[in-house]
C-alpha positions in Angstrom: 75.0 121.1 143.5 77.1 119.0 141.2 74.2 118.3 138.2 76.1 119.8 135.3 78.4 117.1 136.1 76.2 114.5 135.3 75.5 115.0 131.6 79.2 114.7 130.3 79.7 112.0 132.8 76.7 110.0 131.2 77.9 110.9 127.7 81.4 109.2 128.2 79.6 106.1 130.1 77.7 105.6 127.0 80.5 105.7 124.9 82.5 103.7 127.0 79.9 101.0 126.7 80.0 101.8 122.9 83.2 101.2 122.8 83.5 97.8 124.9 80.3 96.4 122.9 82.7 97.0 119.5 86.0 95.5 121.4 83.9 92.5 121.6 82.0 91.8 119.0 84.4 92.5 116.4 86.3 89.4 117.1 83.7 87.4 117.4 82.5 88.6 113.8 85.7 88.2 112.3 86.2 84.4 113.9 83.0 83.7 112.2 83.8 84.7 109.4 86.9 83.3 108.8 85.1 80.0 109.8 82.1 80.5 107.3 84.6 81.1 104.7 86.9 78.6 105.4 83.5 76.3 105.3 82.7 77.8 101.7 86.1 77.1 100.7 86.2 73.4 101.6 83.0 72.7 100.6 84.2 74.3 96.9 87.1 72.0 96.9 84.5 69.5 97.8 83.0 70.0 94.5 86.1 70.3 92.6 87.0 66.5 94.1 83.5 64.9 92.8 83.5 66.9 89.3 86.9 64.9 88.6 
């Protein structure tokens, strides 16, 4: 009775999920970031201290 319902009511699910998948994981990339390059960055001043 109600099956042309369905179909939008998938399509905003999917996005929905969409959605929470990149409200997650774009912290998590951004924390590792910052913590790869603040790695990189110690690690050049690292170098800099042994050069001297």
């Amino acid at each position: 009775m109600f099956s042309h319902e369905s179909t939008p009511l998938i399509l905003m699910f999917v996005i929905l999920l969409l959605c929470m998948l990149a409200a997650v994981l774009h912290p998590v990339h951004a924390f590792f970031d910052r913590v790869r390059r603040r790695r990189g960055s110690s690690a050049e001043i690292a170098k800099e201290v042994d050069s001297r």
